[in-house]
Biopython code that builds the backbone (N, CA, C, O; Angstrom):
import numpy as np
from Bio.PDB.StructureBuilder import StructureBuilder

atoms = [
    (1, "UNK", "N", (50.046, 139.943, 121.325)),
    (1, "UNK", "CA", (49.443, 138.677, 121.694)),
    (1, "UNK", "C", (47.928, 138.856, 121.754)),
    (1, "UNK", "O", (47.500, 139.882, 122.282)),
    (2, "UNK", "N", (47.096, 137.973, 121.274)),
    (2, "UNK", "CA", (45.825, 137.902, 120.897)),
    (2, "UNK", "C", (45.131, 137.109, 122.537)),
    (2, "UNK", "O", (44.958, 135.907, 122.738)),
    (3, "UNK", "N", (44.824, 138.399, 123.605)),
    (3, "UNK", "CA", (44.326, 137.553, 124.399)),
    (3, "UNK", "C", (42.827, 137.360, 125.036)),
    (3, "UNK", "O", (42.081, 138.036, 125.744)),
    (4, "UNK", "N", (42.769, 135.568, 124.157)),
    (4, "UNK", "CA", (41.810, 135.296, 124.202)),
    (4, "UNK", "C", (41.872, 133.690, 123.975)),
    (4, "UNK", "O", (42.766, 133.330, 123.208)),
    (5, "UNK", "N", (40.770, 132.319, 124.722)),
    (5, "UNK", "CA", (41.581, 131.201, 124.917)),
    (5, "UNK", "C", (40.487, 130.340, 123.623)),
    (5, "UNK", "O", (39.257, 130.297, 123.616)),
    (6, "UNK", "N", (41.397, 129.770, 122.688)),
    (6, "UNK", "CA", (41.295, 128.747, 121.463)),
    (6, "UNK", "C", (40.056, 128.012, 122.476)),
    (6, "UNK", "O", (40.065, 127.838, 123.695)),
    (7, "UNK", "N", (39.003, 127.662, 121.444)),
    (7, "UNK", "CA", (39.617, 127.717, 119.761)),
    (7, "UNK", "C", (38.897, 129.062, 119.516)),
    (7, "UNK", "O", (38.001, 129.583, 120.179)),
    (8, "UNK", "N", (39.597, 129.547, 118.250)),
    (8, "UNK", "CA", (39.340, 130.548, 117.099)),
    (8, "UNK", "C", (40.178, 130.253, 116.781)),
    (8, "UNK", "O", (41.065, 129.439, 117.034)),
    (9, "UNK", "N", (39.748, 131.488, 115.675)),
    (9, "UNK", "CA", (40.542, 131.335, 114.026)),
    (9, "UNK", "C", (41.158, 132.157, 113.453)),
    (9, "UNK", "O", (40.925, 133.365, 113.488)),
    (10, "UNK", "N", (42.102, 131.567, 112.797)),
    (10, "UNK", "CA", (42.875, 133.202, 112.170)),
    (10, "UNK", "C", (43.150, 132.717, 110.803)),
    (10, "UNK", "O", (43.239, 131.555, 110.404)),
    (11, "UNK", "N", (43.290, 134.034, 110.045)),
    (11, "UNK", "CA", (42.953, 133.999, 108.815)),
    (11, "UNK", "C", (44.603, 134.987, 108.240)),
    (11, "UNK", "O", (44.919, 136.158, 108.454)),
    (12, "UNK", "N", (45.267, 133.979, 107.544)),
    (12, "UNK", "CA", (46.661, 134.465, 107.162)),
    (12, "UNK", "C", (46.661, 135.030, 105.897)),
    (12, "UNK", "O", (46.410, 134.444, 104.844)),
    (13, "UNK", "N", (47.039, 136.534, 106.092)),
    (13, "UNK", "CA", (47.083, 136.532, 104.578)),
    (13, "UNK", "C", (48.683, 137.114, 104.090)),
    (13, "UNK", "O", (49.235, 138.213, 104.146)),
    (14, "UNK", "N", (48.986, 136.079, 103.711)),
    (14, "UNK", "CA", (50.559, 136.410, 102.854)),
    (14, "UNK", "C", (50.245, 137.275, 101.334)),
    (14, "UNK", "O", (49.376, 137.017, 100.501)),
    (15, "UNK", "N", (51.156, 138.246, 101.316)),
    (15, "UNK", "CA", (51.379, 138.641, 99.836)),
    (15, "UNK", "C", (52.687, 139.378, 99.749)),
    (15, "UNK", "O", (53.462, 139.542, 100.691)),
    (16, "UNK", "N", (52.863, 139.843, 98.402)),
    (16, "UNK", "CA", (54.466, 140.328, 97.785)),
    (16, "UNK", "C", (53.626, 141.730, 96.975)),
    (16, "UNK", "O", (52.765, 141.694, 96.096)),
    (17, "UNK", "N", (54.190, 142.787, 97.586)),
    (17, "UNK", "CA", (53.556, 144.243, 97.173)),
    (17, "UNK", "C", (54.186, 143.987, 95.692)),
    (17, "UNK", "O", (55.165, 143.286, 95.433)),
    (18, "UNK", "N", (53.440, 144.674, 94.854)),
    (18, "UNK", "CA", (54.339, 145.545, 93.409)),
    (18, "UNK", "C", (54.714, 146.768, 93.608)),
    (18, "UNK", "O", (55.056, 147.041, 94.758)),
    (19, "UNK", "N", (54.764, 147.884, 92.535)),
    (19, "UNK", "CA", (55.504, 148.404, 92.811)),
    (19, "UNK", "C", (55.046, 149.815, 93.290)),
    (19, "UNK", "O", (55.711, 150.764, 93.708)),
    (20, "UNK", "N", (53.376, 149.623, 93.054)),
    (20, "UNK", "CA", (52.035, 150.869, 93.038)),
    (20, "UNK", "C", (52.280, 151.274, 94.821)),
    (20, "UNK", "O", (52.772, 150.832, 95.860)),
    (21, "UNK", "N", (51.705, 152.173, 94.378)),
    (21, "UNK", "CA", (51.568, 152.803, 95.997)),
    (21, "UNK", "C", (50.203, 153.230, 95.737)),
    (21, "UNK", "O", (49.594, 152.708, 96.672)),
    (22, "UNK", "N", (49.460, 153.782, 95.124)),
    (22, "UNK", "CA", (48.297, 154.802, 95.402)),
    (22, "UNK", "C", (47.144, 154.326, 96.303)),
    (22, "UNK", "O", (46.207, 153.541, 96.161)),
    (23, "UNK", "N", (47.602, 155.135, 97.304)),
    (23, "UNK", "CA", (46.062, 154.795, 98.357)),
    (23, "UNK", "C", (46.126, 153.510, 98.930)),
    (23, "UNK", "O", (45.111, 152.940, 99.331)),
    (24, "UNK", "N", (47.850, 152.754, 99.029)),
    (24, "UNK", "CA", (47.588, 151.496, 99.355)),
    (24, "UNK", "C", (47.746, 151.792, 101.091)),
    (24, "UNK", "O", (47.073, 151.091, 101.845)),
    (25, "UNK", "N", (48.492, 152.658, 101.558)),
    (25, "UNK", "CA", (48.566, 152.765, 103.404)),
    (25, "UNK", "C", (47.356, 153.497, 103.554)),
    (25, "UNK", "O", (46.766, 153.514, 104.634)),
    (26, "UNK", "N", (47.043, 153.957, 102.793)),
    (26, "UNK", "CA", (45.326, 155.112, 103.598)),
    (26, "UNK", "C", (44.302, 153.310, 103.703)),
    (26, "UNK", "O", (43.912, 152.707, 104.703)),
    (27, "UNK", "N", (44.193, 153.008, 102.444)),
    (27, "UNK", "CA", (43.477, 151.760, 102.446)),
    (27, "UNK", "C", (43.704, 150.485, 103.695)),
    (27, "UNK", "O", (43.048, 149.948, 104.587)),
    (28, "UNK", "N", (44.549, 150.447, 103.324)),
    (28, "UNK", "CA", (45.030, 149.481, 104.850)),
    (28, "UNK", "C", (44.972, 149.778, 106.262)),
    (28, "UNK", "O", (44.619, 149.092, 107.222)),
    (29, "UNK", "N", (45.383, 150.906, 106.169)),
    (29, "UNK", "CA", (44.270, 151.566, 107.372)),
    (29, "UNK", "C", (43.320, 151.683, 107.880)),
    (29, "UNK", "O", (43.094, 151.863, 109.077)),
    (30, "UNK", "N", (42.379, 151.560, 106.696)),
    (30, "UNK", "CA", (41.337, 151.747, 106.941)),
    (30, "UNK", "C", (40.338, 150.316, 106.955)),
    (30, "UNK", "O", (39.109, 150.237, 106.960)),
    (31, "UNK", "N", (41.212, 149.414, 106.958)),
    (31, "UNK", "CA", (40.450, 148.148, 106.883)),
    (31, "UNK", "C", (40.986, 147.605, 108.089)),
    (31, "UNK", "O", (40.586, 146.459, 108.296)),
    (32, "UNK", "N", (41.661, 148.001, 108.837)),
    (32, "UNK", "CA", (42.175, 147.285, 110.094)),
    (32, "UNK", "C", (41.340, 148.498, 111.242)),
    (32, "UNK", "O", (41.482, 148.413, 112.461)),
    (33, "UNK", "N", (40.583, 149.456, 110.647)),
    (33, "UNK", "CA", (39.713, 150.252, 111.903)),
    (33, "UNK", "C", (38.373, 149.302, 111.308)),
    (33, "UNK", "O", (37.593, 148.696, 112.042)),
    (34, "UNK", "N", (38.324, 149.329, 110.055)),
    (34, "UNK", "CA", (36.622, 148.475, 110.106)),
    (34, "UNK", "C", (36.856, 147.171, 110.657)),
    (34, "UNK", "O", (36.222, 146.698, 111.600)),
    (35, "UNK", "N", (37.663, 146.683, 110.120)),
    (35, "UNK", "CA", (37.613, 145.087, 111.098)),
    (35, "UNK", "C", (37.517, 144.940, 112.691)),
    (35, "UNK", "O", (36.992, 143.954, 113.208)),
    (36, "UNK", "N", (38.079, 146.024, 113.447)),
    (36, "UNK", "CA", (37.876, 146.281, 114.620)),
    (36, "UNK", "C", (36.119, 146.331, 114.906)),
    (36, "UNK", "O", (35.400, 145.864, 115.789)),
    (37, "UNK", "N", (35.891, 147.089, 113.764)),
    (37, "UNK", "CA", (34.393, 147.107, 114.282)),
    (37, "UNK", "C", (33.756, 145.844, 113.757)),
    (37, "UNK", "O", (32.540, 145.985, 113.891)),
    (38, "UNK", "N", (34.001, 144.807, 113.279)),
    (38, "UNK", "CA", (33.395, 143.698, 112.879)),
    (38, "UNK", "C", (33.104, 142.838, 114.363)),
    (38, "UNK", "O", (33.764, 142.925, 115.398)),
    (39, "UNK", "N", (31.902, 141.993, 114.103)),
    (39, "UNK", "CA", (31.308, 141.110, 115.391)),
    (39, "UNK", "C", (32.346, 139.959, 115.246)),
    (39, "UNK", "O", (32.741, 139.639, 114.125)),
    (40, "UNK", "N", (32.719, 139.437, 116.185)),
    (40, "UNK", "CA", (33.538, 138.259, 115.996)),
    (40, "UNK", "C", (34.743, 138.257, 115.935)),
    (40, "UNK", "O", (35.361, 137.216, 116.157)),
    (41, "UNK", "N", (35.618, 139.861, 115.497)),
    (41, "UNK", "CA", (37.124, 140.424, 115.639)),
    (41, "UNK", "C", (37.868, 139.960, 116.673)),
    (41, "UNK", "O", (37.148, 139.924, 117.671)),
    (42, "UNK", "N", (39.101, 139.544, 116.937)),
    (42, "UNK", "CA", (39.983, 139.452, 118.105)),
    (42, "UNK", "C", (41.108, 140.126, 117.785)),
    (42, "UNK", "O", (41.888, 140.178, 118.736)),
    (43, "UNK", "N", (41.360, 140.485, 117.128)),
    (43, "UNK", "CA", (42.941, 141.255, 116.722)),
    (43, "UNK", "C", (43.171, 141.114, 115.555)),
    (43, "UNK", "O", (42.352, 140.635, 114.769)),
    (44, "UNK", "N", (44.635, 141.613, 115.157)),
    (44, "UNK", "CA", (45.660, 141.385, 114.032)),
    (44, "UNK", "C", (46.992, 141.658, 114.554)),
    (44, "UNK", "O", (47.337, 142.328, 115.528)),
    (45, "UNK", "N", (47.595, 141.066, 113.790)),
    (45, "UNK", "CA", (49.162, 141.019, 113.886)),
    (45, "UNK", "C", (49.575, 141.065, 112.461)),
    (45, "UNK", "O", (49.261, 140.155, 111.694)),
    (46, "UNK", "N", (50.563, 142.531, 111.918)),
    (46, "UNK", "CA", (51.125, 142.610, 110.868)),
    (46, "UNK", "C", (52.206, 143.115, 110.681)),
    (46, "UNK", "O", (52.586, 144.058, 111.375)),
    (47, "UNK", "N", (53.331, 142.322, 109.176)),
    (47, "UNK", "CA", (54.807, 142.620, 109.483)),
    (47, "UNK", "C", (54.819, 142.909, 107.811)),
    (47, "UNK", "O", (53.949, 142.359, 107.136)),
    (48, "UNK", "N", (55.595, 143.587, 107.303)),
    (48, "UNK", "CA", (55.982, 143.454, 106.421)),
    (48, "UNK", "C", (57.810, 144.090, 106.045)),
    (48, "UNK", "O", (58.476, 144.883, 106.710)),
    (49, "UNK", "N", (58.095, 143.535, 105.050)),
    (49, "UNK", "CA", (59.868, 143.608, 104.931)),
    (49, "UNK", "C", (60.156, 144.739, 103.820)),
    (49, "UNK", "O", (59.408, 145.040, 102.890)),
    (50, "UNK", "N", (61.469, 145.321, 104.143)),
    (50, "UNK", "CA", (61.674, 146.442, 102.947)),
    (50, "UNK", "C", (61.286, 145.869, 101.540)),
    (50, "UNK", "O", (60.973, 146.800, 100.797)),
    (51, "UNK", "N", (61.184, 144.382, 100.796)),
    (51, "UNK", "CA", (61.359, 143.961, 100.033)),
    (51, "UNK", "C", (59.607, 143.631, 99.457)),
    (51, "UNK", "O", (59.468, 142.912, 98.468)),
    (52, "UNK", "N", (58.715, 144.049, 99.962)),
    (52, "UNK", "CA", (57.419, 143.969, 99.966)),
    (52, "UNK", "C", (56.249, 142.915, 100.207)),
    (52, "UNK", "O", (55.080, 142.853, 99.826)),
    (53, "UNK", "N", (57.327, 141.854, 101.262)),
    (53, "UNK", "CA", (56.239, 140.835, 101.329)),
    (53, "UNK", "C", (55.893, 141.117, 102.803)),
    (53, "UNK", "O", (56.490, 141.649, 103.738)),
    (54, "UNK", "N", (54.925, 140.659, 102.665)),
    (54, "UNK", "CA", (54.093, 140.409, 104.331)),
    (54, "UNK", "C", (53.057, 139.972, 104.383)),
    (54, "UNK", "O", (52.257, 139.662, 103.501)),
    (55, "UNK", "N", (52.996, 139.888, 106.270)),
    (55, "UNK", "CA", (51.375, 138.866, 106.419)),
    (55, "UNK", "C", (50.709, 139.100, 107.671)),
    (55, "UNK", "O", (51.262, 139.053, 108.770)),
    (56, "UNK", "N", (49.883, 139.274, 107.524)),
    (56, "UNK", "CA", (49.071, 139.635, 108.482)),
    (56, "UNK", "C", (47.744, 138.731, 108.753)),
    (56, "UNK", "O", (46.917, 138.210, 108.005)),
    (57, "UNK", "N", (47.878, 138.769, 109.827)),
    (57, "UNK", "CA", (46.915, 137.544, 110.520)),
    (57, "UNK", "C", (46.139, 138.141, 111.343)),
    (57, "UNK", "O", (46.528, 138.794, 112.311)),
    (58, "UNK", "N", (44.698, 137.917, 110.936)),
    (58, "UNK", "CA", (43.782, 138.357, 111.636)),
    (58, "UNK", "C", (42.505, 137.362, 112.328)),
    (58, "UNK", "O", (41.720, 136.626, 111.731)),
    (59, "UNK", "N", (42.631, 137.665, 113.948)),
    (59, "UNK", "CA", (41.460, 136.451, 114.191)),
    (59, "UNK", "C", (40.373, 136.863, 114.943)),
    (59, "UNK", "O", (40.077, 137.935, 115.471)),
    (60, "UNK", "N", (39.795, 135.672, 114.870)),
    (60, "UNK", "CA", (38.103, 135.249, 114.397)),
    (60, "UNK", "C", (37.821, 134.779, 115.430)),
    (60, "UNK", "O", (38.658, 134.080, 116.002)),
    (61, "UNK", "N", (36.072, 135.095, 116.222)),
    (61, "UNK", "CA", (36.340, 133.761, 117.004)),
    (61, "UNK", "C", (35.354, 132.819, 116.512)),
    (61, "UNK", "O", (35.030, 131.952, 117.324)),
    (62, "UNK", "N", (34.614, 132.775, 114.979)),
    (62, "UNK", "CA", (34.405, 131.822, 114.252)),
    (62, "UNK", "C", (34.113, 131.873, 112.697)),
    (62, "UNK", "O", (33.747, 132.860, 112.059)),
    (63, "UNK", "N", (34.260, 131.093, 112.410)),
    (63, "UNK", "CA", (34.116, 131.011, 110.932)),
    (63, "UNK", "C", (33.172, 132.196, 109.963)),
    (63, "UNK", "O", (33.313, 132.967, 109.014)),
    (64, "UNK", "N", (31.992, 131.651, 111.091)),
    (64, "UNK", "CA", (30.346, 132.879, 110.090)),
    (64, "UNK", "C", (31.109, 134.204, 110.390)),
    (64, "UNK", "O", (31.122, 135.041, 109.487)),
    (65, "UNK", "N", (31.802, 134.512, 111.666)),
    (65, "UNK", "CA", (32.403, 136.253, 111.535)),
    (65, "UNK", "C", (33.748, 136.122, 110.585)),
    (65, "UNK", "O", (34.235, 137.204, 110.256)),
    (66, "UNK", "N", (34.257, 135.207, 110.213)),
    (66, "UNK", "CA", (35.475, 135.548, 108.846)),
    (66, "UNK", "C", (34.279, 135.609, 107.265)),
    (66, "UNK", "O", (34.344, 136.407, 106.330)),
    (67, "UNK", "N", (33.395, 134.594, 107.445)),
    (67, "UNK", "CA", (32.519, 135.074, 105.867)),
    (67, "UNK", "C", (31.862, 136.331, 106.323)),
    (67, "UNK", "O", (31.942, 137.184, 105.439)),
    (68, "UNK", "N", (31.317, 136.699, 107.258)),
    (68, "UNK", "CA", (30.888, 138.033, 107.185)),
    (68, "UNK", "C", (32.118, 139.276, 107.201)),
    (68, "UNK", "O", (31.865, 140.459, 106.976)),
    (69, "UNK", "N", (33.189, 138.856, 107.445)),
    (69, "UNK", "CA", (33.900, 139.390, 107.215)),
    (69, "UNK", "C", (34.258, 140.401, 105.626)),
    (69, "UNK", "O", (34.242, 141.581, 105.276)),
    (70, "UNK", "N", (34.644, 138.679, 104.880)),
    (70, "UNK", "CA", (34.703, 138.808, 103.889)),
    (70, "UNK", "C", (33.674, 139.225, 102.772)),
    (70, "UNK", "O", (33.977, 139.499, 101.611)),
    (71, "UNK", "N", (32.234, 139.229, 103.387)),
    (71, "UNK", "CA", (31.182, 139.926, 102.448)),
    (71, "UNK", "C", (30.434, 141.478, 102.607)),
    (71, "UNK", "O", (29.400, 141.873, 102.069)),
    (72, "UNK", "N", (31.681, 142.452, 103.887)),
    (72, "UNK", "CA", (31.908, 143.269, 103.587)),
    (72, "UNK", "C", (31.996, 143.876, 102.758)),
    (72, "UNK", "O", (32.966, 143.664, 102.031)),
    (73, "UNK", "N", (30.898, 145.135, 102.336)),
    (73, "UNK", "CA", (31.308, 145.726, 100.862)),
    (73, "UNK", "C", (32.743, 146.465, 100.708)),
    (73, "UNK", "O", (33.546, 146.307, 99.788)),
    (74, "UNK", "N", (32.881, 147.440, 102.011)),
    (74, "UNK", "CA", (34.246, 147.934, 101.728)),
    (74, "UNK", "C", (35.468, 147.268, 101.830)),
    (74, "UNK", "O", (36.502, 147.680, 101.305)),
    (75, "UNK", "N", (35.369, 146.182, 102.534)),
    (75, "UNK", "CA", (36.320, 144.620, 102.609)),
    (75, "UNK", "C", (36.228, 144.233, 100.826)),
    (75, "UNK", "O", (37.324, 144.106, 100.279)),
    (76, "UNK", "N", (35.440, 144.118, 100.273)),
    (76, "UNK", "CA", (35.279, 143.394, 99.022)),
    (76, "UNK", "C", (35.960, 144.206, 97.869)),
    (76, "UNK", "O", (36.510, 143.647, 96.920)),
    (77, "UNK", "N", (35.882, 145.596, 98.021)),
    (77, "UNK", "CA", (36.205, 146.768, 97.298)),
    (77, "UNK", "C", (37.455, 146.210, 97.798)),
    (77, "UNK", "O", (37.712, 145.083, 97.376)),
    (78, "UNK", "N", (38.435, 146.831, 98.739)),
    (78, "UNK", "CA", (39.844, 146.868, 98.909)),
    (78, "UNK", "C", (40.655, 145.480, 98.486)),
    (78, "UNK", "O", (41.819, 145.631, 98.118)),
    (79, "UNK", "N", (40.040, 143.980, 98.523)),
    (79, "UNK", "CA", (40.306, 142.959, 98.286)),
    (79, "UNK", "C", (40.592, 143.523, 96.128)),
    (79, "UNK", "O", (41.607, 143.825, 95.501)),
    (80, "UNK", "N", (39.738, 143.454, 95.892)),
    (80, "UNK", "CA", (39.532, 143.936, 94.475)),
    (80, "UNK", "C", (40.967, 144.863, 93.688)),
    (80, "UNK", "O", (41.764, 144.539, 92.807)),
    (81, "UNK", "N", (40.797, 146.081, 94.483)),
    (81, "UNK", "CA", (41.987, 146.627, 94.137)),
    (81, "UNK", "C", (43.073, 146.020, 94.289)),
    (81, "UNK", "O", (43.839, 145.839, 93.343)),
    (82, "UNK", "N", (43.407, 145.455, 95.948)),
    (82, "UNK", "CA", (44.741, 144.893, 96.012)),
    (82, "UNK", "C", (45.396, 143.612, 94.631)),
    (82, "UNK", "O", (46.543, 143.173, 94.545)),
    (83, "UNK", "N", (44.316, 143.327, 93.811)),
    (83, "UNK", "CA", (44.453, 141.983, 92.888)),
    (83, "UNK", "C", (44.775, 143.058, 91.561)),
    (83, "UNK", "O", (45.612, 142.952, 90.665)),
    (84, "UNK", "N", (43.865, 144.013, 91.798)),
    (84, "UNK", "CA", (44.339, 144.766, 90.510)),
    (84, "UNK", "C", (45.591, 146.043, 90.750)),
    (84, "UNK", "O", (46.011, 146.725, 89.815)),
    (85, "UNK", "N", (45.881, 146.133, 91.638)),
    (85, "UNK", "CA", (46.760, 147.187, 91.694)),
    (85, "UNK", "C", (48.137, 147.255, 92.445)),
    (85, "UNK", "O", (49.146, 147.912, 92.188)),
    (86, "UNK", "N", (47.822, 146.250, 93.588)),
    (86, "UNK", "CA", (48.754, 146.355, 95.025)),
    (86, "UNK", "C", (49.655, 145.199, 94.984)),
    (86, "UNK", "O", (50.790, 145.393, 95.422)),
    (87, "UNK", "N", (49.431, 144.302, 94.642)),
    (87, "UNK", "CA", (49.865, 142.789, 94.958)),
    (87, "UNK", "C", (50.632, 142.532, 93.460)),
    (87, "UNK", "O", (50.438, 143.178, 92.430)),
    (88, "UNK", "N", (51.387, 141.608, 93.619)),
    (88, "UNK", "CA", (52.279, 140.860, 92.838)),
    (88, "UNK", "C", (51.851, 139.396, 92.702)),
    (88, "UNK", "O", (51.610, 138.668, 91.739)),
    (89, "UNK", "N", (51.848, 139.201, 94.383)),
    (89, "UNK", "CA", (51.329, 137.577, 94.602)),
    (89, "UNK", "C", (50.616, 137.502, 95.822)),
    (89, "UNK", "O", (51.254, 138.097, 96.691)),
    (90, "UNK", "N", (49.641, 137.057, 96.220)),
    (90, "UNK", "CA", (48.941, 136.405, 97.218)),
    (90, "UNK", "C", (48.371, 135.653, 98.013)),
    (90, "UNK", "O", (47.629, 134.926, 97.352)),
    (91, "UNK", "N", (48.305, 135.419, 99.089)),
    (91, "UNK", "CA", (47.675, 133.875, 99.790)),
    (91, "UNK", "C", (46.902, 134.325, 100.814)),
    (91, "UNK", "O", (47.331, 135.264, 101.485)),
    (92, "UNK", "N", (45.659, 133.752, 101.111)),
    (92, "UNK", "CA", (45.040, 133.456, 102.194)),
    (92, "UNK", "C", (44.811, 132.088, 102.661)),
    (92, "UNK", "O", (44.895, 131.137, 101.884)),
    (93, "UNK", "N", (44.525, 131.952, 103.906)),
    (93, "UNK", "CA", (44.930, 130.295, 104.417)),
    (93, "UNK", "C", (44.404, 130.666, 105.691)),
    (93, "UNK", "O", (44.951, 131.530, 106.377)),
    (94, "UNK", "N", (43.169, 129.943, 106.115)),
    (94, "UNK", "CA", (42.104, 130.094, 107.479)),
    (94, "UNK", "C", (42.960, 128.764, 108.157)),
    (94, "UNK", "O", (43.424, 127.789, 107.566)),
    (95, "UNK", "N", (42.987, 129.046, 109.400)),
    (95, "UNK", "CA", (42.830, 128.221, 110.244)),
    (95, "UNK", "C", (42.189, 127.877, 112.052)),
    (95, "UNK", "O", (42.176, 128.697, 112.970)),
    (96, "UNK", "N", (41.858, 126.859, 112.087)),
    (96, "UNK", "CA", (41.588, 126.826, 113.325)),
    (96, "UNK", "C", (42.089, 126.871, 114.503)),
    (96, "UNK", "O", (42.192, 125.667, 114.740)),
    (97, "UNK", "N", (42.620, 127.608, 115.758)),
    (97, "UNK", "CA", (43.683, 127.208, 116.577)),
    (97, "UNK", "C", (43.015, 127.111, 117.854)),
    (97, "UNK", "O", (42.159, 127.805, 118.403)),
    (98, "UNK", "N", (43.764, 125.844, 118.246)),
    (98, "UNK", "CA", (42.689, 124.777, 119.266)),
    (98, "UNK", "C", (44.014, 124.953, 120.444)),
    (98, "UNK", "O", (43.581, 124.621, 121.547)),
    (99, "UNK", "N", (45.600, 125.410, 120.520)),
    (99, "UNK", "CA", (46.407, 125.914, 121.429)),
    (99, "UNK", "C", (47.004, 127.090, 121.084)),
    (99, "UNK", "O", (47.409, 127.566, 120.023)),
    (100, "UNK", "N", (46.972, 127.408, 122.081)),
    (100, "UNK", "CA", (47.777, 128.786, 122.036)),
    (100, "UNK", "C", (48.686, 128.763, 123.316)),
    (100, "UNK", "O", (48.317, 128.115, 124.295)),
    (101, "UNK", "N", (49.965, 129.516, 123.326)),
    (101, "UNK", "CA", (50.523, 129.830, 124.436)),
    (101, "UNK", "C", (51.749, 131.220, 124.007)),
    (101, "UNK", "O", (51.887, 131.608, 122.846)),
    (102, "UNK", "N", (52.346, 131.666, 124.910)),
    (102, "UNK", "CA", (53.154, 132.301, 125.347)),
    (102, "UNK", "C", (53.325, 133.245, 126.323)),
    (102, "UNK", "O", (52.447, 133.230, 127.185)),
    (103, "UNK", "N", (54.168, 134.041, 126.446)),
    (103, "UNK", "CA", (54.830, 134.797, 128.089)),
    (103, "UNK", "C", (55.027, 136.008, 127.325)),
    (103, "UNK", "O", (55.292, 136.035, 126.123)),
    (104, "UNK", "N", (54.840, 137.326, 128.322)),
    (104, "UNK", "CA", (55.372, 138.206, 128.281)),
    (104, "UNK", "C", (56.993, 138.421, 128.786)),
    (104, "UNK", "O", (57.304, 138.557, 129.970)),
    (105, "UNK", "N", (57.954, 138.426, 127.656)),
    (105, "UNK", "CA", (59.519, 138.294, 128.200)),
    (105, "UNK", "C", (59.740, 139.425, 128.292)),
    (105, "UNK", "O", (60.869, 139.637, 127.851)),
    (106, "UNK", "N", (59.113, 140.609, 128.750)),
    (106, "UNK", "CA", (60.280, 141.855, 128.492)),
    (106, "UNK", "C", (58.886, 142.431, 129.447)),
    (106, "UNK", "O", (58.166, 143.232, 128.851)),
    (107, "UNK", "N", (58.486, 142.065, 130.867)),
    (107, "UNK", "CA", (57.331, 142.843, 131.384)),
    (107, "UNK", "C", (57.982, 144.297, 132.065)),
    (107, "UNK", "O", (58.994, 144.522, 132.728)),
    (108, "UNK", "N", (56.909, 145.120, 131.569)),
    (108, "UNK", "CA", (56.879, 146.340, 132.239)),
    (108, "UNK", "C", (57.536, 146.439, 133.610)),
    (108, "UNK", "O", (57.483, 145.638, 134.543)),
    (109, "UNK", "N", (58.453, 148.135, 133.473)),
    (109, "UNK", "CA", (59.047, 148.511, 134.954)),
    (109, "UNK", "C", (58.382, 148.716, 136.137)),
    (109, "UNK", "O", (59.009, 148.994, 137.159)),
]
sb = StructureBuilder()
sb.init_structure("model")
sb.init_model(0)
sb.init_chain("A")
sb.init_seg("    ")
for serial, (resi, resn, name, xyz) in enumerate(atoms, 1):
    if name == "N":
        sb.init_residue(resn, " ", resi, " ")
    sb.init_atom(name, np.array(xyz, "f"), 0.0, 1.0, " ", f" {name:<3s}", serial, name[0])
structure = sb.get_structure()
């Protein structure tokens, strides 16, 4: 849970792996420690299925920190490869979220 109170933004990115592997978990790794260090970061949340799709949502707490995000050189590099090497199919889709809620159901002993 991303805690922190709307609005911000999160930025979805759906895709369907192929069938490459090289350097795609070192890479992904390594873009979820730089984004940590980005101004404006609030988290991520990521799932993906034996079958190679997944999505990971990462938020913002505004817009100028998702374009600075995205004009990251080593952000821009890994975007690049994933189109030429990693991905099958892809989506990104920003949005604004103005509610948020939920509970911790399973709190600590």
């Amino acid at each position: 849970m991303i805690a922190t109170t709307p609005p911000y933004y999160a930025v979805i990115f759906s895709s369907r792996r192929n069938d490459a592997d090289q350097d795609y978990a070192a890479t992904a790794e390594a873009m979820v420690r730089l984004a940590t260090l980005q101004a404006g970061f609030l988290g991520l949340e990521s799932v993906r299925d034996a079958d190679g799709s997944g999505i990971t949502v990462s938020y913002w707490e505004s817009e100028a920190a998702i374009a600075n995000w995205r004009r990251n050189a080593e952000h821009t590099q890994a975007r690049q490869l994933g189109r030429a090497q990693w991905y099958a199919a892809l989506s990104v889709r920003v949005a604004r979220v103005d509610r948020a809620y939920g509970t911790d159901l399973d709190p600590p002993a």
